[in-house]
TIVO-2410 file (N, C-alpha, C; in nm, 3 decimals):
# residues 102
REC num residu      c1      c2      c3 atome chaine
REC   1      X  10.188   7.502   9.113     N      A
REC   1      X  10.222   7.544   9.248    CA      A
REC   1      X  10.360   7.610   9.247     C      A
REC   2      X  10.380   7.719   9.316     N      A
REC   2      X  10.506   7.777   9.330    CA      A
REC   2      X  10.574   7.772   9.464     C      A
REC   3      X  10.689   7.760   9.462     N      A
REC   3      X  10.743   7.724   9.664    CA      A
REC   3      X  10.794   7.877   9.658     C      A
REC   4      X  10.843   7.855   9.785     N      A
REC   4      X  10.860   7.995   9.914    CA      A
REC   4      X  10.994   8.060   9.787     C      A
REC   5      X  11.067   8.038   9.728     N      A
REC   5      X  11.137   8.056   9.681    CA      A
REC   5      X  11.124   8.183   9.567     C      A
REC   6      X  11.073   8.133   9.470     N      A
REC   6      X  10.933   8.170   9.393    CA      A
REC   6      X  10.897   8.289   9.429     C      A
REC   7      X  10.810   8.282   9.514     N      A
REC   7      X  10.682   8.348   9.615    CA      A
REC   7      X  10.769   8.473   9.660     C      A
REC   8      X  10.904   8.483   9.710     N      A
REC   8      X  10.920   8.583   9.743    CA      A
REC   8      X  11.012   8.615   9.658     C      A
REC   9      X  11.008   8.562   9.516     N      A
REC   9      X  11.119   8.662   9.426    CA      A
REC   9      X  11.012   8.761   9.393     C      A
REC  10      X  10.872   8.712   9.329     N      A
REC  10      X  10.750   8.768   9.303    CA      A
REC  10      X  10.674   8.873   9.407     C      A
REC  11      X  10.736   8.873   9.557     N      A
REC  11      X  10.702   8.981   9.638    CA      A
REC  11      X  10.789   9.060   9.662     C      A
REC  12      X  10.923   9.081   9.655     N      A
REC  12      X  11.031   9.197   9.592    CA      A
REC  12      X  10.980   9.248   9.506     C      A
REC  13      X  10.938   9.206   9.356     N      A
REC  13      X  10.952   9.228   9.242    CA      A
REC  13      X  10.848   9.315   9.278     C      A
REC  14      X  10.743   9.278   9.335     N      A
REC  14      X  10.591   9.321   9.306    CA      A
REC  14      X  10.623   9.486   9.425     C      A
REC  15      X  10.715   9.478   9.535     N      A
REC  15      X  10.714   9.584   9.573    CA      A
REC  15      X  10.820   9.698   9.557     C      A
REC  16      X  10.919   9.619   9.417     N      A
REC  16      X  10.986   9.754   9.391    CA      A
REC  16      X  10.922   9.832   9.263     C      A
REC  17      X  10.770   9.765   9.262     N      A
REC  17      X  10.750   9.866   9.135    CA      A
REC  17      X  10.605   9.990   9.204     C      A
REC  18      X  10.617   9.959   9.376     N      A
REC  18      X  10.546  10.050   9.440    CA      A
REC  18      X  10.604  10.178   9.419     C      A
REC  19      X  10.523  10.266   9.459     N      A
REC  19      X  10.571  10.443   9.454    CA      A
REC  19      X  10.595  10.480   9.590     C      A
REC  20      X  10.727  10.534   9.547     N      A
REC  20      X  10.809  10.545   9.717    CA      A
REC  20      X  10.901  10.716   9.666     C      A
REC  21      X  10.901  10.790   9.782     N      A
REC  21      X  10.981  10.904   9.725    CA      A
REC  21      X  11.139  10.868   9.783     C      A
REC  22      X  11.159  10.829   9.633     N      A
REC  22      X  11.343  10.819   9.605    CA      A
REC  22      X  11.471  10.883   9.599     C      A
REC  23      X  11.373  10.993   9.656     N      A
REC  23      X  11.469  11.073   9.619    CA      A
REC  23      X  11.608  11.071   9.712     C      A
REC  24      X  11.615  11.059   9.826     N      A
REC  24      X  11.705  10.969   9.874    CA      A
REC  24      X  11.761  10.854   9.875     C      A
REC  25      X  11.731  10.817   9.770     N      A
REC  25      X  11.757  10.673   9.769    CA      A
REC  25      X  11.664  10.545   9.862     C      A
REC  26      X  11.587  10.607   9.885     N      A
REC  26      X  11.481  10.474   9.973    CA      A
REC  26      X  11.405  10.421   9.869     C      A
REC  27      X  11.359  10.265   9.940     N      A
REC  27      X  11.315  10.237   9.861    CA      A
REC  27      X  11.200  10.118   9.923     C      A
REC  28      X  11.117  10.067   9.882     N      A
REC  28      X  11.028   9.965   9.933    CA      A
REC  28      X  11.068   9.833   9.997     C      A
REC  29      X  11.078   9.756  10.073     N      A
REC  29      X  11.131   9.607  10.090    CA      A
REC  29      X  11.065   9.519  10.144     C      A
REC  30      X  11.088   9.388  10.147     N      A
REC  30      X  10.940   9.354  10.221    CA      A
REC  30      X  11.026   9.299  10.357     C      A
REC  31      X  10.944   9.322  10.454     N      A
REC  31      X  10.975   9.359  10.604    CA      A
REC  31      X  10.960   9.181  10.657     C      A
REC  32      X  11.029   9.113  10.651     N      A
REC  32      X  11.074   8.972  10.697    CA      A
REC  32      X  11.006   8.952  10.813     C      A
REC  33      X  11.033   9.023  10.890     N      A
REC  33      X  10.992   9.012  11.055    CA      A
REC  33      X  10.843   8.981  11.088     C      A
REC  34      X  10.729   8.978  10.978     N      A
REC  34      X  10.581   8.987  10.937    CA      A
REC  34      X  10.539   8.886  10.842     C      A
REC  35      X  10.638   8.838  10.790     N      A
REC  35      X  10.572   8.746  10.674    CA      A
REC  35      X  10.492   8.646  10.741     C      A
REC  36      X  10.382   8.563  10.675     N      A
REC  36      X  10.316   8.507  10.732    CA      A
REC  36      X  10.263   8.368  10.663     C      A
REC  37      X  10.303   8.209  10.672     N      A
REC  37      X  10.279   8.129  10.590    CA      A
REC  37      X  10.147   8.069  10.575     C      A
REC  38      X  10.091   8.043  10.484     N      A
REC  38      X   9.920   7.962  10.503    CA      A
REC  38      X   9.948   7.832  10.409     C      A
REC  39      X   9.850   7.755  10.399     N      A
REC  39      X   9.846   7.648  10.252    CA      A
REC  39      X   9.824   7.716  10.179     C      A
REC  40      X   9.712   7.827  10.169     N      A
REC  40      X   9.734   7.920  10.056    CA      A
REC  40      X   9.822   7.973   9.921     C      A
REC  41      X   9.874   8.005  10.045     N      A
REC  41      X   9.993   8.138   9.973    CA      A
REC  41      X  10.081   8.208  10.086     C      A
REC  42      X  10.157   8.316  10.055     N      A
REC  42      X  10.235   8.387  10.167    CA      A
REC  42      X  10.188   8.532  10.186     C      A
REC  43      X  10.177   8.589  10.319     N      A
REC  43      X  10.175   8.716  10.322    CA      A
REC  43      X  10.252   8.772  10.362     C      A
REC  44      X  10.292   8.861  10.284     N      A
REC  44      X  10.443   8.968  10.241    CA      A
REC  44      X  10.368   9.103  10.373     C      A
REC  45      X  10.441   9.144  10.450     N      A
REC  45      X  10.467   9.307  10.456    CA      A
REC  45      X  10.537   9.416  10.461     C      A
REC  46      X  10.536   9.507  10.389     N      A
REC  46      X  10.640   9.548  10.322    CA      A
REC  46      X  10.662   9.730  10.428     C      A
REC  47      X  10.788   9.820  10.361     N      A
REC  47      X  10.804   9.911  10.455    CA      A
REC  47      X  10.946   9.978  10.377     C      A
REC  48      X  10.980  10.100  10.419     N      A
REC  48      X  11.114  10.150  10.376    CA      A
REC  48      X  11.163  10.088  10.419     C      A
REC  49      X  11.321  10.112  10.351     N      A
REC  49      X  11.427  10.026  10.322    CA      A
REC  49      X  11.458  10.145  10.475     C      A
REC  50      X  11.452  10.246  10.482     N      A
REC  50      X  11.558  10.335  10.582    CA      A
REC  50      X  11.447  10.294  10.690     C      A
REC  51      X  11.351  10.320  10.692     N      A
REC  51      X  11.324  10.275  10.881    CA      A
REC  51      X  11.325  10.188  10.900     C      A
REC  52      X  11.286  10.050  10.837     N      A
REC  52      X  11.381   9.921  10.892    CA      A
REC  52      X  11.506   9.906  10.920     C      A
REC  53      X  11.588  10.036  10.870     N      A
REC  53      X  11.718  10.023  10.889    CA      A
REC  53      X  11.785  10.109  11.078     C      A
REC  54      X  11.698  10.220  11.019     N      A
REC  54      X  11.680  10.310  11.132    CA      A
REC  54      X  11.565  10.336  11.241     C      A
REC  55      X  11.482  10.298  11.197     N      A
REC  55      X  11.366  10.292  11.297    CA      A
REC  55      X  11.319  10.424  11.315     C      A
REC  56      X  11.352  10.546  11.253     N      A
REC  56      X  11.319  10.668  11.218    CA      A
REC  56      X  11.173  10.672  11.165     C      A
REC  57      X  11.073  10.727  11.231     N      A
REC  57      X  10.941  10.731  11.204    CA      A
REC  57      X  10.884  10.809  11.055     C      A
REC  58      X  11.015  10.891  11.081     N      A
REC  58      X  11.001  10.982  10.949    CA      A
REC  58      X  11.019  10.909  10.799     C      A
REC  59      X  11.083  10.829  10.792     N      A
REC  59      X  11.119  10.737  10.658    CA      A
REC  59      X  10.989  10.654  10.665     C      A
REC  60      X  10.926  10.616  10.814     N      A
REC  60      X  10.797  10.480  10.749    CA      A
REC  60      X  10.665  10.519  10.685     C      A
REC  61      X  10.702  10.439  10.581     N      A
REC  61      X  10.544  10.410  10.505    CA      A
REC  61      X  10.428  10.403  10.569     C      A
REC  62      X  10.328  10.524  10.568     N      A
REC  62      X  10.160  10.468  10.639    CA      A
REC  62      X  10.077  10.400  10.492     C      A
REC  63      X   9.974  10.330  10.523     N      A
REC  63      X   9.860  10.309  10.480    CA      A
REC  63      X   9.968  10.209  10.398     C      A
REC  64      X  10.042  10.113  10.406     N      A
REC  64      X  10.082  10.030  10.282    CA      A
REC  64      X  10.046   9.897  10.348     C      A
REC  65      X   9.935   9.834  10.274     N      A
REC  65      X   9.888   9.713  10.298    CA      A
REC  65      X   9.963   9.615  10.264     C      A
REC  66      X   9.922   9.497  10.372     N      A
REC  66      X  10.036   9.376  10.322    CA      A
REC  66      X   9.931   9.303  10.161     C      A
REC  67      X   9.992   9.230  10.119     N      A
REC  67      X   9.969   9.083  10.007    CA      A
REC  67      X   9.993   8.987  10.024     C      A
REC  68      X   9.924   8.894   9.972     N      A
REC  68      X   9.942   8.741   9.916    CA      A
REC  68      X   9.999   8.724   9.811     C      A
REC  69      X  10.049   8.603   9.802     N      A
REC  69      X  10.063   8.567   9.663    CA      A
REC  69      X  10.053   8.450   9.703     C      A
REC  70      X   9.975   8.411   9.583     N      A
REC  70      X   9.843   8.303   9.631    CA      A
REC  70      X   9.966   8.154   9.555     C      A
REC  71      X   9.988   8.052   9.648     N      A
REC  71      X  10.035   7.931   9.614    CA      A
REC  71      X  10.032   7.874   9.481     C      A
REC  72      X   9.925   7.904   9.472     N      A
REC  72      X   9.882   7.777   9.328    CA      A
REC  72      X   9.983   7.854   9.207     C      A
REC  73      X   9.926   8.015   9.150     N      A
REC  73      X  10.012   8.049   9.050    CA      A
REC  73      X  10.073   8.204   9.047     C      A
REC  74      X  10.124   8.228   9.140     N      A
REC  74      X  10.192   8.332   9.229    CA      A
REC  74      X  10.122   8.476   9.195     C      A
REC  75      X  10.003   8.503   9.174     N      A
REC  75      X   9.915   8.581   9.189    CA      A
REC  75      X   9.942   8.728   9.284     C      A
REC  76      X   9.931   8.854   9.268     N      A
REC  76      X   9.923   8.902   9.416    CA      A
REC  76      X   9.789   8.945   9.466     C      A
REC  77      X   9.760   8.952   9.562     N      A
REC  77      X   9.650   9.051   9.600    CA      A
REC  77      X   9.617   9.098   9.721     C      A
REC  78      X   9.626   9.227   9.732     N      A
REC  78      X   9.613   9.328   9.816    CA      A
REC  78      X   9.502   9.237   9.930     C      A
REC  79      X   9.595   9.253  10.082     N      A
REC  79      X   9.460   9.247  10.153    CA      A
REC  79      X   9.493   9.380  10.326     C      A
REC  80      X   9.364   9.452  10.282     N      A
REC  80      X   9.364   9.546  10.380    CA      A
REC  80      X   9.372   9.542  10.514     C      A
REC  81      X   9.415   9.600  10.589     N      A
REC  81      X   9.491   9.497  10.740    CA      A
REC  81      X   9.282   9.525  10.814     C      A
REC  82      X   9.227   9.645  10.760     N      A
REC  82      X   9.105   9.620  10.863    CA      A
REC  82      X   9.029   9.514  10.803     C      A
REC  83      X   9.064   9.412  10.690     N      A
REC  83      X   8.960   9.267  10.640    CA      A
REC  83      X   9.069   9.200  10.666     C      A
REC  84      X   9.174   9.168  10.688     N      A
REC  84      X   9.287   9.050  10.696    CA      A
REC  84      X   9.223   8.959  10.737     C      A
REC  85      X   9.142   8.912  10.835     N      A
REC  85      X   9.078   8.800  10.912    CA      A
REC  85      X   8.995   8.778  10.814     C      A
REC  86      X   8.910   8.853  10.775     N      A
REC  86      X   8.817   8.794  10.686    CA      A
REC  86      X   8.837   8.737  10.545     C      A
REC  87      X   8.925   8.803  10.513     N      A
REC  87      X   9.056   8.763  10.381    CA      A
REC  87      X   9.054   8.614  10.385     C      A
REC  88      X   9.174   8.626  10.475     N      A
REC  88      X   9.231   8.489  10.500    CA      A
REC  88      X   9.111   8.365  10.545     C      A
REC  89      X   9.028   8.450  10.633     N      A
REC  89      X   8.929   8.303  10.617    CA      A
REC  89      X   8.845   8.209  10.487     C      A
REC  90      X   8.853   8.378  10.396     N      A
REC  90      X   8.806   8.314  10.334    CA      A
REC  90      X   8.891   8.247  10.177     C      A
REC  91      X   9.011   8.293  10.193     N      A
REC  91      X   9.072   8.231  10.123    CA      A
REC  91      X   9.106   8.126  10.165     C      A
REC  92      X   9.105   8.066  10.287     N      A
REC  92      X   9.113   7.914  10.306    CA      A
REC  92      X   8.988   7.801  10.292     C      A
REC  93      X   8.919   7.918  10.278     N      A
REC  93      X   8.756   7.831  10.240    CA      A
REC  93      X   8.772   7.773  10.080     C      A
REC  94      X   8.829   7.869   9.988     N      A
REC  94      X   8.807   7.888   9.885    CA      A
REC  94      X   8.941   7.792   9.827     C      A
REC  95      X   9.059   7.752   9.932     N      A
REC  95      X   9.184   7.667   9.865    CA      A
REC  95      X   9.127   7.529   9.932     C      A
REC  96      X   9.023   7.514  10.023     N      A
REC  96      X   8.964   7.370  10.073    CA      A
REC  96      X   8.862   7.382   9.920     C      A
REC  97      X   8.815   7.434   9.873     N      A
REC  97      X   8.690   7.430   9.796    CA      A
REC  97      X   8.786   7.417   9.670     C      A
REC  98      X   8.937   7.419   9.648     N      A
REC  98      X   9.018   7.426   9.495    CA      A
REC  98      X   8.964   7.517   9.426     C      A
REC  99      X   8.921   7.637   9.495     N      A
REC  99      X   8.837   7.799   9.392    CA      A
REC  99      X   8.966   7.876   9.385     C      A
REC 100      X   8.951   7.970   9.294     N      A
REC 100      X   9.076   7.996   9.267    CA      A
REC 100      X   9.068   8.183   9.390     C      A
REC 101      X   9.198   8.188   9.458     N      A
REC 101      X   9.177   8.306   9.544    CA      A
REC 101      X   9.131   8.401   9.485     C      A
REC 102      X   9.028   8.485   9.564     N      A
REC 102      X   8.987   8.615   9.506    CA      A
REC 102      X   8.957   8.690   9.620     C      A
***
C-alpha cells in the first residue's frame, strides 16, 4: 500500500513526462483544486502550469484526462472523464473483490 504522500510524488512524476509545448516554459501540473480521494487510489487532474496561474484560456490543456493511481502499488491509469462513473464504480467493485485495478 502506498499513502497520499507517495501517490502524489508518482502523479507529478507521471505528469511531467506528458507532452506539453515548452517552449515557453509551461509545463504540466496536477491541478489540486480536483483531486479526488477513494479507498482505491487518488484521482489526479492535471493542466498548465500558466493557466492555473493566469486563467488565460489560451495556455489550457483540452482533451487531458484525469488518473488514478491505484492504492495498493501506485499504478497509473488513465480514466476518460466520459467513463469516470463507470471507472470508479467499477474499480471499487474490484478493491471490495481484492482484484487488482484495471
Amino acid at each position: 500500500m502506498i499513502d497520499w504522500d507517495v501517490a502524489y510524488r508518482i502523479a507529478t512524476d507521471y505528469v511531467a513526462t506528458l507532452p506539453i509545448d515548452a517552449t515557453h516554459g509551461d509545463r504540466s501540473i496536477i491541478d489540486d483544486r480536483f483531486t479526488e480521494a477513494y479507498d482505491f487510489g487518488w484521482l489526479f487532474h492535471f493542466q498548465s502550469a500558466f493557466w492555473i496561474q493566469t486563467g488565460d484560456p489560451l495556455w489550457q490543456l483540452l482533451d487531458n484526462f484525469p488518473f488514478l493511481v491505484d492504492r495498493r502499488d501506485g499504478h497509473t491509469i488513465p480514466v476518460p472523464p466520459r467513463h469516470k462513473a463507470e471507472m470508479l464504480y467499477r474499480f471499487a467493485q474490484q478493491w471490495a473483490a481484492e482484484l487488482p485495478l484495471a
